[in-house]
C-alpha positions as CSV (number, residue, x, y, z in Angstrom):
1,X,-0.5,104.0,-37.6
2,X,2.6,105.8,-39.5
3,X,2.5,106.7,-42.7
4,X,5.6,104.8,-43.2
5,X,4.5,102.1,-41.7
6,X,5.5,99.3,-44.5
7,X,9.1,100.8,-44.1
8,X,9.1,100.2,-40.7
9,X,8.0,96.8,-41.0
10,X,10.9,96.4,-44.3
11,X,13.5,97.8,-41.1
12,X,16.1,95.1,-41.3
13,X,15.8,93.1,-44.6
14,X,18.8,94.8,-46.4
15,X,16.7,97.8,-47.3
16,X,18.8,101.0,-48.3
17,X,17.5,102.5,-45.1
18,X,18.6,99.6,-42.5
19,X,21.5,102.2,-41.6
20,X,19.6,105.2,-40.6
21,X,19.3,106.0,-36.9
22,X,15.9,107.2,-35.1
23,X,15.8,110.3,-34.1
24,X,15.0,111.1,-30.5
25,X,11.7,113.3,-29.8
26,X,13.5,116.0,-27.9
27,X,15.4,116.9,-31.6
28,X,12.3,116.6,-33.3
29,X,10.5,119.1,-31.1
30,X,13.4,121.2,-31.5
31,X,13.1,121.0,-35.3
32,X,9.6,121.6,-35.0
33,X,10.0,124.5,-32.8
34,X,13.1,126.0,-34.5
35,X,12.2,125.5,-38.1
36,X,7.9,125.4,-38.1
37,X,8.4,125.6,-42.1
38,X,9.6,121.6,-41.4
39,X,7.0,119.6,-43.1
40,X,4.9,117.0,-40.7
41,X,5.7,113.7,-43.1
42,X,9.9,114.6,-42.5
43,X,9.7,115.0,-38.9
44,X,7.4,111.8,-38.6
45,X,10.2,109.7,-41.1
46,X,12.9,111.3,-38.8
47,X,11.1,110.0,-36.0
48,X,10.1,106.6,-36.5
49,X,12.8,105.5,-39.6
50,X,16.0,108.1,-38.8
51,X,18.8,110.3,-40.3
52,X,22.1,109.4,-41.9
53,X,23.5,107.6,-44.7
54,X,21.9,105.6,-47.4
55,X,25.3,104.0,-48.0
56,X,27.6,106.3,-50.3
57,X,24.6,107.3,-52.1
58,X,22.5,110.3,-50.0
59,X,23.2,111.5,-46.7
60,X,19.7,112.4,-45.0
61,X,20.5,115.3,-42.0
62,X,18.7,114.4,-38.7
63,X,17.5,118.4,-39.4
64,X,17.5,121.0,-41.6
65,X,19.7,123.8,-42.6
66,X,19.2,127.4,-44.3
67,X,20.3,126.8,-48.2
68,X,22.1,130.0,-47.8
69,X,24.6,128.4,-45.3
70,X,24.9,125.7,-47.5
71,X,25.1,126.8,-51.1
72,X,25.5,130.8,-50.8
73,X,21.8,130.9,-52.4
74,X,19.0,133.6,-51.2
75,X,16.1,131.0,-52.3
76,X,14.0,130.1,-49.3
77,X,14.8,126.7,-49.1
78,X,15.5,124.6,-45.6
79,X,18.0,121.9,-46.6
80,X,17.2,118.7,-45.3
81,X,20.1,116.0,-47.7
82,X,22.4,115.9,-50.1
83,X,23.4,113.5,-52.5
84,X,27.0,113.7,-51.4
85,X,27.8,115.1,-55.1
86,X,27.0,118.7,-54.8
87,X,23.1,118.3,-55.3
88,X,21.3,119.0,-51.9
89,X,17.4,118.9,-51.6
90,X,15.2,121.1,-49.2
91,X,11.6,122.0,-48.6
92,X,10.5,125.4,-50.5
93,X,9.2,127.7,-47.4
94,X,6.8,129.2,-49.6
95,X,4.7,126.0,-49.9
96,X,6.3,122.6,-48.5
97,X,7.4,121.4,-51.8
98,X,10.6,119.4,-52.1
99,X,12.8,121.3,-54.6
100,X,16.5,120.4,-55.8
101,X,19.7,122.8,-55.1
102,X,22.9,122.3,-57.7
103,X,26.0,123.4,-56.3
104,X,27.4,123.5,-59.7
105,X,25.3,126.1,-61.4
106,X,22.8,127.8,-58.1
107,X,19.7,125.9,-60.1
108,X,16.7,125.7,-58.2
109,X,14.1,123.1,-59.4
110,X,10.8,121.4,-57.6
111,X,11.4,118.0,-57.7
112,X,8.4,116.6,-55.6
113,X,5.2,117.7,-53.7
114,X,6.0,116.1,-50.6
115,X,9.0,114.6,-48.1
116,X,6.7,111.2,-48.5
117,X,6.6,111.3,-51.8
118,X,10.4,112.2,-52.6
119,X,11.8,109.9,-49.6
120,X,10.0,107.1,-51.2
121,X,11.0,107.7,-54.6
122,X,14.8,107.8,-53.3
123,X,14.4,104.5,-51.5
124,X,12.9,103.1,-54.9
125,X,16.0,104.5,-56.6
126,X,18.4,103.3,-54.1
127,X,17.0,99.5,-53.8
């Protein structure tokens, strides 16, 4: 059973994720293969629940980009969302944790230990 199975069975019921779109299993092995610093909960949510947009809210990318493409920054950092306001969040390569990148002032802060934690936390936010 997925770990995010409950959202799975929520799909549908005006949930701020009813938008998102599945991503196929060919991209996700490319993730995997291309970026092996992508943690296993992200690919699985990718997977089973999707990418794209949480309304006007938070974009989620159907995979992840270097921070230094996005926001000029050397930190380590493979961006996987923004919140469509300048604030993008990524996994720390040193150790999987979700961190937060500002665009307004190059701040790098941990925000939470996992993609399943954060993901859920910005669905609780969002609802």
């Amino acid at each position: 059973m997925s770990r995010f199975g409950d959202l799975i069975a929520a799909r549908g019921s005006g949930t701020p994720y009813d938008a998102l779109v599945p991503v196929s299993p060919a991209r996700i092995e490319a993730i995997r293969r291309d970026w092996p610093g992508a943690p296993g909960d992200f690919l699985e949510f990718l997977g089973t629940i999707g990418a794209g947009s949480f309304g006007d809210r938070y974009q989620l990318y159907d995979g992840v980009v270097p921070a230094d493409e996005l926001y000029g920054t050397d930190a380590a950092v493979l961006v996987f969302g923004d919140d469509l306001q300048g604030v993008g969040h990524g996994f720390a390569l040193s150790d999987g944790q979700v961190v937060e990148l500002d665009a307004t002032d190059g701040g790098v802060r941990p925000v939470a230990a996992s993609f399943e934690a954060f993901i859920r936390a910005t669905i609780a936010e969002l609802a």
